[in-house]
C-alpha positions as a printed Julia matrix, in Angstrom:
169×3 Matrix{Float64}:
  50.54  -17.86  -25.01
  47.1   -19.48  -24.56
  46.98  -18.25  -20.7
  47.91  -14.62  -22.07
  44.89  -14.94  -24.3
  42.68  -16.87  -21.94
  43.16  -14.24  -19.35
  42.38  -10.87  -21.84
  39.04  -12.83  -22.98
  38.41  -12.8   -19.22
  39.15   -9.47  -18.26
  36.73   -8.53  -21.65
  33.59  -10.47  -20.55
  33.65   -9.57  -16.88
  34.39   -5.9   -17.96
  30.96   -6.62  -20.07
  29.22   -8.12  -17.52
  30.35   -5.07  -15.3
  28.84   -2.43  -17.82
  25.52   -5.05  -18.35
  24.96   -4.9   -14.43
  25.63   -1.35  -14.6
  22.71   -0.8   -16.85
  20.67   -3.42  -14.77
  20.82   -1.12  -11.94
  20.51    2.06  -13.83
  17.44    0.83  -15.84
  15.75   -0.78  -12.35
  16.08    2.43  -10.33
  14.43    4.41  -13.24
  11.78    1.8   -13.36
  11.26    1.64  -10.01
  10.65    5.75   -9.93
   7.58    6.83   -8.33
   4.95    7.73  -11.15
   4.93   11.82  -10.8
   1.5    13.42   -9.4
   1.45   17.37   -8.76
  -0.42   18.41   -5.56
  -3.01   21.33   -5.24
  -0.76   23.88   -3.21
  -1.99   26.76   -2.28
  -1.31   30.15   -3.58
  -0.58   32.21   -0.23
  -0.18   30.79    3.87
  -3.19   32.99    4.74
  -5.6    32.15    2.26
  -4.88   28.64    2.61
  -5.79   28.41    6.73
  -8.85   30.62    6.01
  -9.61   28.09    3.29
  -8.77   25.35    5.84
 -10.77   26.52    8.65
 -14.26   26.9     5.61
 -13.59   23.98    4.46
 -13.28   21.87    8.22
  -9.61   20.95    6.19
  -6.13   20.09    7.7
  -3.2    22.08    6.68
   0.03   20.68    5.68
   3.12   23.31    5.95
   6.12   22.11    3.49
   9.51   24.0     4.28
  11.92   23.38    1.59
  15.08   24.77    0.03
  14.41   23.35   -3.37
  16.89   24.08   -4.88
  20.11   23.15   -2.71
  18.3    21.17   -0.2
  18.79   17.48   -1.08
  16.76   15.6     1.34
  13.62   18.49    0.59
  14.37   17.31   -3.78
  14.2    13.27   -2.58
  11.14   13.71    0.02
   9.57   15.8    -2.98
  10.15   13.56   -5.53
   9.91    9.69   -3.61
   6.39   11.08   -1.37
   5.47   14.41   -2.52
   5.05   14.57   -6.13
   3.52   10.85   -6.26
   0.54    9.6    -7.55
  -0.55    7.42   -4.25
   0.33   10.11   -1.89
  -1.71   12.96   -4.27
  -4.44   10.38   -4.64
  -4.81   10.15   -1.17
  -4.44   13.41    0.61
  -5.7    15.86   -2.23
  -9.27   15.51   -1.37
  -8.66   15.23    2.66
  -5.94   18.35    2.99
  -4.75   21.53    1.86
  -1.32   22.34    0.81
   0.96   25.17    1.42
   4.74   25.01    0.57
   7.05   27.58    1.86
  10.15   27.43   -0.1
  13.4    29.11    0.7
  15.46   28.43   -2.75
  19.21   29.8    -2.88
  18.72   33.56   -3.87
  21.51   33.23   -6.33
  19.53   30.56   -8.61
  15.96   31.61   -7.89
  14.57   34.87   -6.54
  12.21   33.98   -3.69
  10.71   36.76   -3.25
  10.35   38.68   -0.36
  12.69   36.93    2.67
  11.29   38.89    5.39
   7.96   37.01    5.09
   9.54   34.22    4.99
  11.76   34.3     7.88
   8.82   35.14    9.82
   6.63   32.08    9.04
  10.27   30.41    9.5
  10.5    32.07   13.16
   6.13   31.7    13.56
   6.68   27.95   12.95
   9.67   27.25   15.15
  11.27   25.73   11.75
  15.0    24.69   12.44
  15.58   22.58    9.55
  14.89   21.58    6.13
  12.54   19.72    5.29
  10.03   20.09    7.58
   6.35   19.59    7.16
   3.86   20.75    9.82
   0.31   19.45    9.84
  -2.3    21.94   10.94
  -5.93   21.35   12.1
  -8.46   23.37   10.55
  -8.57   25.63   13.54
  -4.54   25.97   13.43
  -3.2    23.75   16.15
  -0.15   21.74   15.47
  -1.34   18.33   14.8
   2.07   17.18   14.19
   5.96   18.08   12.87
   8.33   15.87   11.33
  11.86   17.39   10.5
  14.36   16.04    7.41
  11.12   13.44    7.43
  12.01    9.62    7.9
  10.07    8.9     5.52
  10.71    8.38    1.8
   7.28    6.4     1.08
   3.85    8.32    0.47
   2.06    5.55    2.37
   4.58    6.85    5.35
   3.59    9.99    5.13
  -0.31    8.87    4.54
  -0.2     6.55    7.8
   1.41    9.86    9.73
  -1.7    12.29    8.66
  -3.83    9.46    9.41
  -2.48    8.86   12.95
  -2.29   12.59   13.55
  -5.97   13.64   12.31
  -7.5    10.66   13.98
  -6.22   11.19   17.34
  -7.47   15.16   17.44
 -10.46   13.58   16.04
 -10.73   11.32   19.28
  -9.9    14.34   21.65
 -12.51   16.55   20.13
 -15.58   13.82   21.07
């Protein structure tokens, strides 16, 4: 009778320390969340390179599906939308995200235009940013991105804009 007892107490505290861990975890990862930053995009894909090219101004391209594209909502919300990634790039790029949401959640207005910048920018999967110079060469493409940190992403522009920099003296 005391084992029969002895073993229910058990069972109760490690399904407690089960649902405490639980919580642990829960309450780390929401911690741990990147503090949300919005970036400066632009308004329109043509106004934004002649923008680019006035302001001597790289150009970052964004292709998402936000709203079925999973690895476009975690690059968005772990680089993206963070306050060290908008802290560094807001003053030293220009931003233009081309989003192609599921037409039965969100109306994305017209499909043909974006097809073609789709087709224009040899884009063959999602996400997939695309850094522009100011004078609209590729600087650099990185597709489903590998990385999931803004300082990642930060080091990438850096490396990219540096070495036109160098091929331009």
């Amino acid at each position: 009778m005391t084992t029969n007892r002895h073993r229910k107490a058990s069972a109760r505290q490690a399904f407690i320390l089960a649902i405490v861990c639980c919580a642990a975890v829960y309450l780390w990862s929401w911690v741990t969340e990147p503090v949300p930053a919005e970036l400066p995009w632009a308004s329109g894909l043509d106004s934004a390179r002649a923008a680019a090219k006035a302001q001597r101004r790289p150009l970052l391209l964004y292709f998402t599906g936000s709203t079925w594209c999973s690895s476009c909502m975690k690059f968005n919300r772990r680089v993206l939308s963070t306050e060290p990634f908008a802290s560094f790039a807001t003053n030293r790029m220009l931003f233009v995200k081309l989003d192609f949401p599921d037409p039965a959640i969100v109306n994305p207005g017209p499909s043909d235009l974006l097809e073609a910048r789709m087709r224009e920018y040899k884009v063959s999967g999602f996400p997939t940013i695309v850094l522009m110079s100011p004078d609209g060469l590729e600087l650099g493409r990185a597709i489903g991105p590998d990385f999931y940190d803004p300082s990642d992403l930060s080091r990438w522009v850096i490396d990219r804009t540096e070495s036109r920099k160098k091929t331009q003296d």
